[in-house]
C-alpha positions in Angstrom: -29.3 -28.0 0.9 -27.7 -30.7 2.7 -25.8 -30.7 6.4 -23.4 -32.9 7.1 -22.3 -32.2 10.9 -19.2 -34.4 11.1 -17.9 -34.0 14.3 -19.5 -30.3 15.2 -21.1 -30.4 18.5 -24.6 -28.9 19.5 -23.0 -26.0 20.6 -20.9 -25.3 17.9 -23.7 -25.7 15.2 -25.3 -23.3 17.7 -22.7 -21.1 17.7 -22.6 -21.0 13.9 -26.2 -20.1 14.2 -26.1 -16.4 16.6 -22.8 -15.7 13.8 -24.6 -15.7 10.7 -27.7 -14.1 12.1 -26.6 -11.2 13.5 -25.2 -9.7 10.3 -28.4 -10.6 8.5 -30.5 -9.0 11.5 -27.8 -5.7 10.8 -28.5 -6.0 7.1 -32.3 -5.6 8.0 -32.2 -2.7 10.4 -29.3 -0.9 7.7 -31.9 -1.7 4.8 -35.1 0.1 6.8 -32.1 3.1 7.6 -31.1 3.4 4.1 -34.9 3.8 3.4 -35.2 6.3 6.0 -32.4 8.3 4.5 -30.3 8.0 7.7 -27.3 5.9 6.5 -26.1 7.2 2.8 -24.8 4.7 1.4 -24.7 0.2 1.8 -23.3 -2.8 0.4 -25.3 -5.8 0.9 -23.9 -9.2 1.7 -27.4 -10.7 2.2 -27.0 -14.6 1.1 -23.5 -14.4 1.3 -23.0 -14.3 5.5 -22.2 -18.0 5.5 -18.9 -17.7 3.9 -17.8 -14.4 6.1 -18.6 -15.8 9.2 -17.5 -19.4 8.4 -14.2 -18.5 7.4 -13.5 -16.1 10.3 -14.8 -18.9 12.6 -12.2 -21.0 11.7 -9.4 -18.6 11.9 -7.9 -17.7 15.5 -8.4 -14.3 16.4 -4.4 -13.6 16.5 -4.8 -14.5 12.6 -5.4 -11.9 10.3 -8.7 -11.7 7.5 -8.4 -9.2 5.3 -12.7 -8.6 4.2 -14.2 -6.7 1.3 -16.9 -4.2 1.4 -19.6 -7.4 1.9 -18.4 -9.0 4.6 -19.9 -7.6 7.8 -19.7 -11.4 9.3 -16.1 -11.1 9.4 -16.6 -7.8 11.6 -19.4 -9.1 13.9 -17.4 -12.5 14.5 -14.7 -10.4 15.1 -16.6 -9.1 18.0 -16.1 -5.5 16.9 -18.5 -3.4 19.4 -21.6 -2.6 16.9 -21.2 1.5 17.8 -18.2 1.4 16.2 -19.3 -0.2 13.4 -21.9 2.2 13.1 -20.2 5.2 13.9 -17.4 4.0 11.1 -20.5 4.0 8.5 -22.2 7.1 9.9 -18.7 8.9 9.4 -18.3 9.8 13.8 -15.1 10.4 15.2 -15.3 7.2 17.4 -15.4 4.9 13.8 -12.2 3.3 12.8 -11.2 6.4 9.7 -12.5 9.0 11.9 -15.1 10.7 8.9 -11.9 9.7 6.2 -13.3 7.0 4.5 -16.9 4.8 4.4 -18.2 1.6 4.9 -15.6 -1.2 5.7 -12.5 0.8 4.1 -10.7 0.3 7.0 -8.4 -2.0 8.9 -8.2 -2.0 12.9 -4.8 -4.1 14.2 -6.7 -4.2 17.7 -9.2 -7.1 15.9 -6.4 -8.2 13.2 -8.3 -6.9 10.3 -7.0 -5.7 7.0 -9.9 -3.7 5.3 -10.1 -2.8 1.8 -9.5 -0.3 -0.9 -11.5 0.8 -3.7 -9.0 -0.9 -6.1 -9.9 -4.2 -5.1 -6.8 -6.1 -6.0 -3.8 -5.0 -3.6 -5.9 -6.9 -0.4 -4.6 -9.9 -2.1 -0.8 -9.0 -2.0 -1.2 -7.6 1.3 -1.9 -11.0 2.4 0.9 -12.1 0.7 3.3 -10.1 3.0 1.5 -11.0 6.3 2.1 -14.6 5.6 5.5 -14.2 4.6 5.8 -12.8 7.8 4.0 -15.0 9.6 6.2 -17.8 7.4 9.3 -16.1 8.7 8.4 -16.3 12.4 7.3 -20.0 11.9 4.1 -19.0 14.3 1.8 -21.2 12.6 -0.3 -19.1 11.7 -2.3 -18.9 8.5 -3.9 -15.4 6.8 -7.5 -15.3 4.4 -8.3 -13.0 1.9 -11.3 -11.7 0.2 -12.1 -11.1 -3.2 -14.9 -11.2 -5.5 -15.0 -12.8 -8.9 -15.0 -9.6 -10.8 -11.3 -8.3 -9.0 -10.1 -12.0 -10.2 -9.9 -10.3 -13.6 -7.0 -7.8 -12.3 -3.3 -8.1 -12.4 -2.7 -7.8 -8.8 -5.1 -11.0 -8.8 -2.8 -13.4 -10.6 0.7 -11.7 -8.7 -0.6 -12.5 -5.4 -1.5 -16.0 -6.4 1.9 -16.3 -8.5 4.1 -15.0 -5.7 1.9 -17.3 -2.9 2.5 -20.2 -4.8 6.2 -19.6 -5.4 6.9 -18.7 -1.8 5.0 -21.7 -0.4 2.7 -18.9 1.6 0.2 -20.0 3.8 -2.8 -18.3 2.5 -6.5 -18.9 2.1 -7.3 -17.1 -1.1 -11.2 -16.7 -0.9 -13.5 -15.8 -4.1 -16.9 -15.0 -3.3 -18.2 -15.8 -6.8 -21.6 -14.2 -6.7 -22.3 -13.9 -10.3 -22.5 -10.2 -11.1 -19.4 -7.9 -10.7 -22.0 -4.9 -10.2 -24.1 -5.5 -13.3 -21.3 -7.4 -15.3 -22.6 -11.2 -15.2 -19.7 -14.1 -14.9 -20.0 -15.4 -18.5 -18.7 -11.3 -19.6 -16.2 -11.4 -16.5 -14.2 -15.0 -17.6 -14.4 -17.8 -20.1 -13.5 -20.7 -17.8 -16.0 -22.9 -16.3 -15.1 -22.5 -12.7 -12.4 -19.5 -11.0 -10.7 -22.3 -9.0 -9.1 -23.9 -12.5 -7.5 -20.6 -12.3 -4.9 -21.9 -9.5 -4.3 -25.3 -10.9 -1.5 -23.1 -13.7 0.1 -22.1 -10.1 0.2 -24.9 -9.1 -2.5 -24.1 -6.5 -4.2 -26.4 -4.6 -7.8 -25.2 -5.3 -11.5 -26.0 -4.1 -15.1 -25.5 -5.1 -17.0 -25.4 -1.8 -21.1 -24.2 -1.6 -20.8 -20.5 -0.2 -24.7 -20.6 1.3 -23.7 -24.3 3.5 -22.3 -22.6 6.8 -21.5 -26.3 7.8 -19.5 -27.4 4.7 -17.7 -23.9 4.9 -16.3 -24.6 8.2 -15.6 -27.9 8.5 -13.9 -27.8 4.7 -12.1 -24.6 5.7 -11.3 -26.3 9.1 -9.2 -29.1 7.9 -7.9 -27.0 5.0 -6.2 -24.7 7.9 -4.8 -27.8 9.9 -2.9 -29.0 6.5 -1.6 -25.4 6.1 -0.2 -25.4 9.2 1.4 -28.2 9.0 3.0 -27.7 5.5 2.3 -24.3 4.7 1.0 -23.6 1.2 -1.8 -21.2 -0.4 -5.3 -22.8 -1.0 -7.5 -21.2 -3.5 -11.4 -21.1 -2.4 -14.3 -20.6 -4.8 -17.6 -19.8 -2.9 -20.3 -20.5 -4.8 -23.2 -17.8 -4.0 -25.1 -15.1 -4.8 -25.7 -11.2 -4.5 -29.4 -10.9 -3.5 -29.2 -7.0 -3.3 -27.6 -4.4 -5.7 -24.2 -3.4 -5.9 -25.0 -1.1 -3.7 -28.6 -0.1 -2.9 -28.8 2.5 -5.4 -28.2 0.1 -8.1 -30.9 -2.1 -7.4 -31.1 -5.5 -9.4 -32.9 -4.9 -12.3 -30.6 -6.7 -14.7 -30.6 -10.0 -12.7 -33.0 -12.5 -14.1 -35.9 -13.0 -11.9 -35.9 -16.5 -11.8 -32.0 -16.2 -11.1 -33.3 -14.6 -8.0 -35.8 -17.2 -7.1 -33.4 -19.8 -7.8 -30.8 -18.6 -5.2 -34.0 -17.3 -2.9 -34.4 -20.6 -2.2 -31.0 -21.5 -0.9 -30.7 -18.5 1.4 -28.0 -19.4 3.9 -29.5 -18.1 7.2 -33.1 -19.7 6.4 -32.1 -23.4 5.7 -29.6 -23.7 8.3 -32.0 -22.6 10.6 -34.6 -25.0 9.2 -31.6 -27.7 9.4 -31.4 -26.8 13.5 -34.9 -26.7 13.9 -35.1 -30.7 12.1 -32.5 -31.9 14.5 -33.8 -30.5 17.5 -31.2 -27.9 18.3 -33.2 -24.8 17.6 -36.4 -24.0 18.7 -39.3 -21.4 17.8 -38.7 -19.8 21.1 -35.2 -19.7 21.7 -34.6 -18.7 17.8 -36.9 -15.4 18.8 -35.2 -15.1 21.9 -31.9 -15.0 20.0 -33.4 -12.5 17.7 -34.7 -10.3 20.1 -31.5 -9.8 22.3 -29.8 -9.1 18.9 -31.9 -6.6 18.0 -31.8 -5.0 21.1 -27.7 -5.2 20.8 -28.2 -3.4 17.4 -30.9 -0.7 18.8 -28.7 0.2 21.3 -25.5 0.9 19.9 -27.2 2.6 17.0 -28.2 4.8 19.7 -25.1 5.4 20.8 -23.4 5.9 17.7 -26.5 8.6 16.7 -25.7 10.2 20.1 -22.2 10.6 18.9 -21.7 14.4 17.9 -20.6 15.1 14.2 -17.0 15.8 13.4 -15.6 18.9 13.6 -13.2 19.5 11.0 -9.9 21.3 11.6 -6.9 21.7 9.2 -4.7 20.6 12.4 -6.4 17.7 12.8 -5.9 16.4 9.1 -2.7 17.4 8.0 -0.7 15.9 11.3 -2.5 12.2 10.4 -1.1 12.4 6.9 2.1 10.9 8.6 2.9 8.6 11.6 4.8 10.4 13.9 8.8 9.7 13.4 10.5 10.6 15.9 14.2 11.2 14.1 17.0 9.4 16.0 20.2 10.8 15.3 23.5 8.3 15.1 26.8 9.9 14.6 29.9 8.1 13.6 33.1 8.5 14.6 36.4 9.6 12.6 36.9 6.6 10.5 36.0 6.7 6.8 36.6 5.5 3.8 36.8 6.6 0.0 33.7 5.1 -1.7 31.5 5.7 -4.3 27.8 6.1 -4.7 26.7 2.8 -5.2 29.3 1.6 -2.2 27.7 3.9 -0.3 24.1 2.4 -1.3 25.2 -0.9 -0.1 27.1 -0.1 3.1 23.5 1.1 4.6 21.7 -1.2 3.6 24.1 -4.1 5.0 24.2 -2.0 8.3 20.7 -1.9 8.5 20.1 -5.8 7.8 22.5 -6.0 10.7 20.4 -3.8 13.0 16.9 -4.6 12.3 16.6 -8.2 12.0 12.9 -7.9 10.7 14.1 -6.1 7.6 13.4 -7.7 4.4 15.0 -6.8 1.1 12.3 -7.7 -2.3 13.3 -6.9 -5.7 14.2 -8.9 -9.2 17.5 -10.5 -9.2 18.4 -9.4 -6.2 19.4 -12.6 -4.1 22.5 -14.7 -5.7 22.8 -12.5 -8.8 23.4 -9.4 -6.6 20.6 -7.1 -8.8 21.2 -5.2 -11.7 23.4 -2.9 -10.3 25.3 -5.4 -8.6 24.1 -3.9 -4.8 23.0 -6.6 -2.9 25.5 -8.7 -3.9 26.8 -11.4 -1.3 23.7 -10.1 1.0 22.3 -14.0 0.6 25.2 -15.5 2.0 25.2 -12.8 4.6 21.5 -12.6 5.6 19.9 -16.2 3.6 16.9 -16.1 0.9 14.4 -15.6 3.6 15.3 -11.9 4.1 17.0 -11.1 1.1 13.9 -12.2 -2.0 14.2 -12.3 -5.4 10.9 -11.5 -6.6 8.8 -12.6 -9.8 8.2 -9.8 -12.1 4.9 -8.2 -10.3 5.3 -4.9 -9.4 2.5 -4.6 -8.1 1.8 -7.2 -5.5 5.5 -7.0 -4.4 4.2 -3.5 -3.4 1.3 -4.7 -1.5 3.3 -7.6 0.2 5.6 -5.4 1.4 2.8 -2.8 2.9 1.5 -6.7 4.5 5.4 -7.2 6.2 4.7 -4.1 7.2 1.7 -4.6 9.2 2.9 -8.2 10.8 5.8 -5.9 12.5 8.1 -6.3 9.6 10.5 -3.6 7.5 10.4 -4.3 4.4 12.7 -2.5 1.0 11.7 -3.1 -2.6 13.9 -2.2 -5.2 12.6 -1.2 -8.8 15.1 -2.7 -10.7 14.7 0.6 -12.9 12.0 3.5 -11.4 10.6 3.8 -14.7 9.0 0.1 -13.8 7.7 1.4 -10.7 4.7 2.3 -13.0 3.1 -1.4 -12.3 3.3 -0.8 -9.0 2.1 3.1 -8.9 -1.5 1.9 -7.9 -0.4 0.3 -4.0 1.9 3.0 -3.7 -0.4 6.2 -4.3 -3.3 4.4 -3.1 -2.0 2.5 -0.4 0.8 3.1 1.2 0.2 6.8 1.0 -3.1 6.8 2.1 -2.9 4.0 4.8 -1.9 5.9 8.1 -4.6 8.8 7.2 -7.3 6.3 6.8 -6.9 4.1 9.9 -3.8 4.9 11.5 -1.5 2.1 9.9 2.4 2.7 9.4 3.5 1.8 6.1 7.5 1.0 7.1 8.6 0.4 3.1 11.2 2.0 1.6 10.9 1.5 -2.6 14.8 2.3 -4.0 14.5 3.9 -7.2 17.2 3.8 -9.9 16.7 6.6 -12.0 18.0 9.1 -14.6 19.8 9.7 -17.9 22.8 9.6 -19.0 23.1 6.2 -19.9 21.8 5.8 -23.2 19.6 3.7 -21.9 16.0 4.8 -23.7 12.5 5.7 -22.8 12.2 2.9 -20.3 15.6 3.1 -18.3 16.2 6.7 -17.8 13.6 8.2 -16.5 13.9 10.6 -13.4 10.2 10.7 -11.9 10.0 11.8 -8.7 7.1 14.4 -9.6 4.7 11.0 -9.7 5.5 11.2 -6.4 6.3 14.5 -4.8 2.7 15.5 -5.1 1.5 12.4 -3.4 0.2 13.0 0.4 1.6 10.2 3.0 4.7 9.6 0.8 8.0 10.9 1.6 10.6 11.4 -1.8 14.3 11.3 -1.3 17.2 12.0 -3.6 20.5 12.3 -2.7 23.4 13.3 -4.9 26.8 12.4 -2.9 27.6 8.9 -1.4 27.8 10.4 2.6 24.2 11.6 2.2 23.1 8.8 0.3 24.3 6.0 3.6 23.1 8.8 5.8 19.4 9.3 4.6 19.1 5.8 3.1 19.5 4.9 7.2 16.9 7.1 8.3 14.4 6.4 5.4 14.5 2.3 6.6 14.2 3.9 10.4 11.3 6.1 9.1 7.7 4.3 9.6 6.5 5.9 6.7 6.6 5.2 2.8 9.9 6.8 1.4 10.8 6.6 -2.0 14.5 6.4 -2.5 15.9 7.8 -5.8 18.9 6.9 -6.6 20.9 8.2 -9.8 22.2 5.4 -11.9 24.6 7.6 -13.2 26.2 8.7 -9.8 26.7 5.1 -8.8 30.4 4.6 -10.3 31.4 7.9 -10.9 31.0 9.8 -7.7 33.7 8.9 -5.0 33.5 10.7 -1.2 34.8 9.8 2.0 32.1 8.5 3.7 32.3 7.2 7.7 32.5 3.6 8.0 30.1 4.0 11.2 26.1 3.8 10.9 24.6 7.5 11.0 22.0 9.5 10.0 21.0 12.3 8.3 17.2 14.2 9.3 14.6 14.7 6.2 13.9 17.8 5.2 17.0 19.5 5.5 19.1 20.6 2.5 23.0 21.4 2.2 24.4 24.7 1.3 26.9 23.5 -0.8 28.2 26.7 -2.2 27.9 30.4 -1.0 27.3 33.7 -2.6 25.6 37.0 -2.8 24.4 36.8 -6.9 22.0 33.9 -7.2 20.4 31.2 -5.5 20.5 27.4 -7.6 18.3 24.8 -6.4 19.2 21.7 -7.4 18.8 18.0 -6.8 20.6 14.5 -8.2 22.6 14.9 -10.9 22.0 18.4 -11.5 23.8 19.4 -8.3 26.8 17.8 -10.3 26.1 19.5 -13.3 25.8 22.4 -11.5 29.3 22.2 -9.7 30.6 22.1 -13.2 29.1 25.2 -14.3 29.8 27.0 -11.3 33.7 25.6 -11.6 34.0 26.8 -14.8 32.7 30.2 -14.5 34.6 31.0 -11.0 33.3 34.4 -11.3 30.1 33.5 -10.6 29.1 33.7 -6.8 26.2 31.5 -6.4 24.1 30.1 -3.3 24.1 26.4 -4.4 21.5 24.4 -2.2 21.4 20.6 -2.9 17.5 19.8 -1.9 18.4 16.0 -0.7 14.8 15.5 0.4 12.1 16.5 -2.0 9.2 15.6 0.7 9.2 16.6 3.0 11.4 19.8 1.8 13.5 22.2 3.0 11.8 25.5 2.1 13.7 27.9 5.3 16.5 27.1 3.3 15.5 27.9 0.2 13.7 30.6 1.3 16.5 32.6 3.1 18.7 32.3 0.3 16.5 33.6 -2.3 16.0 36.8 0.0 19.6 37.5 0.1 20.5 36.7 -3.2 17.2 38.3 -4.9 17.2 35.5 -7.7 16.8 31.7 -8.0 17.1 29.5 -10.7 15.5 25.6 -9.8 17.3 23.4 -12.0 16.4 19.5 -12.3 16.7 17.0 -14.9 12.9 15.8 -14.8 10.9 17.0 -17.7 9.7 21.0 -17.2 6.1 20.7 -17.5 4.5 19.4 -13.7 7.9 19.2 -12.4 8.8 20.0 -8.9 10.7 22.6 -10.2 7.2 24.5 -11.0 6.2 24.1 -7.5 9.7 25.7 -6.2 8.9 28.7 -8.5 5.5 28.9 -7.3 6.7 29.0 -3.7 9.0 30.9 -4.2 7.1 33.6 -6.3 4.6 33.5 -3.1 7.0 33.9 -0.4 9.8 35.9 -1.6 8.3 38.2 -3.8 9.1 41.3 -2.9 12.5 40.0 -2.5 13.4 39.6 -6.4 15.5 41.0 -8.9 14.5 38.6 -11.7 11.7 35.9 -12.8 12.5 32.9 -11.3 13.9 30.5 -13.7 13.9 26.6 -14.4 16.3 24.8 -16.3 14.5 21.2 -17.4 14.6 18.2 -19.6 12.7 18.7 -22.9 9.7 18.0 -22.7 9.2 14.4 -24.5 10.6 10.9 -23.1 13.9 10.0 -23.4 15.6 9.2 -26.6 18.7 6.0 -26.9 20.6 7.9 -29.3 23.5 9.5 -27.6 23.1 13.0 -29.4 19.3 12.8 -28.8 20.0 12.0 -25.3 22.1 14.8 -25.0 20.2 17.5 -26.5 17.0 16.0 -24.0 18.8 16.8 -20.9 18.9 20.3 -19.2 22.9 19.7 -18.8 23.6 21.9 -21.9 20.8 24.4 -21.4 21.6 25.2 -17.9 24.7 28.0 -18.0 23.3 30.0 -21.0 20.1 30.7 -18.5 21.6 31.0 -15.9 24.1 33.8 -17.6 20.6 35.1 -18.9 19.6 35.6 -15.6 22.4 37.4 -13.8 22.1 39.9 -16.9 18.4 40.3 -16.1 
């Protein structure tokens, strides 16, 4: 292994030196714990500490790295206190997830790092947004990302890289090719010769750099990071290393080739630089075991403090109320002015108020810059706001997902639209996964709103009508909105962009040009979790949502006789069940109509709740009133026989009669 200094003083090489030994000396003490039985579980990143630490040397600490689950260099350069460290791995209340989650799953804003999920491949889009931001405040800054070469076979992979390269984002894109994805060896993983000929199709400047050379790492990544700032661009890096322990311990290395091992043995990162100080007169014997010892006394003592940390105490409090940031719900009331609109109007009015007031609020979606999207929103929003806030995205789901959970964390607001919901299932993983999960794990806000047009109606098929808040509803950390009227649509639309946390906004294609109301021209608000009483009565209680509460009015309109409790749910999470409740007392039956399929519907869990806290309360089964239960046919007659629409007054008439 060869050393070419350049222009790297005594102290810096020095410098390099204390990095990439202390999370080798960590790796050691972890390795005689694991042994011990006193840590459960470990990923190794022995031979690989060159590249953690030499890319976090080269960024400034106000930049942000986003590590996997190897990189415990880009912690200790970090400077993270080592008790935290531990106490995160050891699962104590004074770690970074507080006993949620293990290892480096984590991110902490205090030290600007973006920690991982088990999915492997939204890190990447997350650093997508966190550039854009960082793009958008022209600070000069640049953001680096892990991955290994097994997650460069995943979609989220190739959309980071696509969307990176389209927006000119200044990314470093870093592959830690270390030739087994667990047990899976590179030649079953991809047929190319090297991962970096993967950027030169997107148009990628790309480079092949020796992941074990702690010199060539920084001074390559160095000068890679002045050009960036000067013309920002993405760089893809492909570290060329090597894994030297298991997977994880348990897994061991059995199926590696023992000359493989030998091979890469011999170019052990933290041995021949220190062999390269030592030839050059930097590094002594003694002052290399002086810098040893006061490291491992650094590690004995905060693994003392971290053992001397009591365990958690669990308490159902203490879990549920971190499930959520705290909102605290602003109310804005408008004044007498309004105007007849419809739905869709209504749609756009917030959303151009908002861009107003929140000048960090950026709007992603498909075709939703000149062209106005596919429902004609955002039209004119380019000329209002410019292409830097208002994005047409390339079609990637999935990373626009992540990018905007990255805005998010650079102090950005960021709204994707699905240009249909059904798509939204190429970008289910970062929502359920990530943005739900983020603020539990660490603490993190996730301020993204995803607008969902949905539903039936349309002829329109199996892949443009579907109505799926149930993927949702049952997802902890997300909050599930679906109005039915233009005023509560501007109203809730405002607070859902005000709202820190992940709000999916479902918005019925259907109602967008055939539902007018007068709605205030004024910004104002409307709280979550509160449904409207639209109609009163003594007989029956209908819950309904979207374009059932339509359907509903219908029925109810043409069967006057009828005197019904009509509650339109308006938020789905968090919901309004005092409502609900306290009709279905008084009226002593309920019928939950929604035009979702039956089966795992909310609907179920209505009747469920119901059943459980109104029981002794009813004259009647609780009833639901559903879609059938296959996806959606084109066919107008199909279509029509699929919806609950036609199914709804001959139960409900059922029901009275019970």
């Amino acid at each position: 292994m060869i050393f070419y200094r350049e222009n790297l003083t005594d102290e810096k090489l020095l410098d390099l030196y204390k990095k990439i030994l202390k999370p080798r000396l960590i790796e050691e003490k972890m390795l005689i714990l694991i042994r011990q039985g006193k840590v459960s579980k470990w990923f190794s990143g022995i031979g690989q500490e060159a590249i953690a630490v030499g890319v976090t040397s080269v960024l400034d600490e106000s930049e942000y790295v986003l590590p996997m689950h190897r990189n415990l260099g880009v912690f200790t350069t970090r400077n993270i206190p080592l008790h935290r460290l531990f106490s995160q791995w050891q699962g104590k209340a004074n770690g970074f997830t507080k006993g949620r989650d293990r290892s480096f799953h984590f991110g902490t804003q205090e030290y600007n790092i973006i920690g991982m999920i088990s999915h492997l491949g939204p890190q990447l889009g997350i650093a997508d947004g966190i550039a854009l931001a960082n793009k958008l405040q022209d600070n000069k800054k640049i953001t680096a990302v892990f991955t290994g070469e097994g997650a460069t076979s995943e979609g989220d992979f190739h959309e980071a890289l696509n969307i990176a390269a389209v927006w000119q984002l200044p990314v470093m894109f870093v592959i830690e090719n270390n030739g087994y994805g667990l047990s899976t060896p590179t030649n079953e993983q991809y047929l190319c010769e090297n991962l970096a000929d993967k950027g030169i199709g997107y148009g990628i400047e790309s480079w092949i750099i020796d992941g074990n050379n702690i010199v060539e790492v920084y001074n390559k990544l160095s000068k890679l990071k002045k050009e960036m700032i000067e013309n920002p661009h993405p760089v893809l890096l492909e570290f060329k290393t090597f894994r030297m322990r298991g997977h994880e311990e348990a897994s061991g290395t059995k199926y590696v080739p023992q000359e493989l091992m030998d091979e890469w043995e011999a170019k052990d990162p933290v041995t021949n630089y220190r062999k390269y100080l030592t030839e050059i007169g930097i590094l002594t014997e003694e002052l290399d075991e002086k810098l040893r010892a006061e490291i491992k006394l650094e590690i004995d003592e905060n693994w003392a403090m971290a053992n001397a940390e009591p365990e958690i105490e669990p308490t159902y409090s203490g879990e549920l109320d971190d499930v959520y940031k705290d909102f605290e719900y602003e109310e804005y009331t408008h004044g007498e002015e309004v105007k007849n609109i419809r739905f869709i109007d209504a749609i756009r009015n917030s959303l151009e108020q908002s861009m107003w007031r929140n000048k960090n609020l950026v709007i992603m979606g498909q075709d939703i810059a000149e062209y106005g999207g596919a429902f004609k929103i955002t039209e004119g929003f380019v000329d209002a706001f410019g292409k830097d806030r208002v994005r047409n995205t390339p079609i990637c789901e999935s990373a626009v997902v992540s990018a905007a959970m990255g805005l998010s964390i650079n102090n950005y607001k960021a709204i994707v639209e699905m240009q249909f919901a059904d798509f939204v299932s190429t970008g289910f993983n970062p929502i359920v996964n990530l943005l739900a999960k983020s603020h539990y794990r660490w603490g993190e806000k996730a301020d993204v709103v995803v607008r969902m047009p949905c539903g039936g109606g349309t002829q329109a098929g199996p892949f443009h009508s579907q109505t799926n808040e149930a993927w949702f509803t049952k997802t902890p950390g997300l909050k599930v909105v679906y109005p039915a009227f233009p005023y509560d649509a501007k109203g809730l639309l405002n607070t859902a962009i005000n709202d820190p946390n992940p709000v999916l906004f479902f918005e019925h294609k259907q109602l967008y040009r055939s539902v007018y109301q007068d709605v205030p021209t004024d910004y104002y608000t409307i709280p979550f979790g509160k449904a409207a009483l639209l109609k009163e009565g003594t007989a029956v209680t209908i819950i309904a949502f979207g374009a059932p509460v339509h359907w509903a009015l219908e029925t109810l309109a043409n069967n006057p006789e009828i005197q019904a409790d009509l509650i339109d749910l308006r938020t789905l999470q968090p919901l309004d069940t005092e409502t609900i409740f306290a009709s279905v007392k008084k009226t002593g039956k309920a019928i939950i109509y929604q035009e979702d399929t039956m089966f795992g519907g909310i609907a179920s869990d209505l009747s469920a709740l119901i059943m459980e806290e109104c029981f002794e309360y009813l004259d009647g089964p609780v009833k639901r009133v559903a879609s059938l239960d296959s996806p959606i046919p084109f066919t107008k007659a199909l279509e029509d026989q699929f919806l609950a629409k036609n199914r709804f007054e001959e139960v409900l008439k059922e029901l009275l009669a019970y």
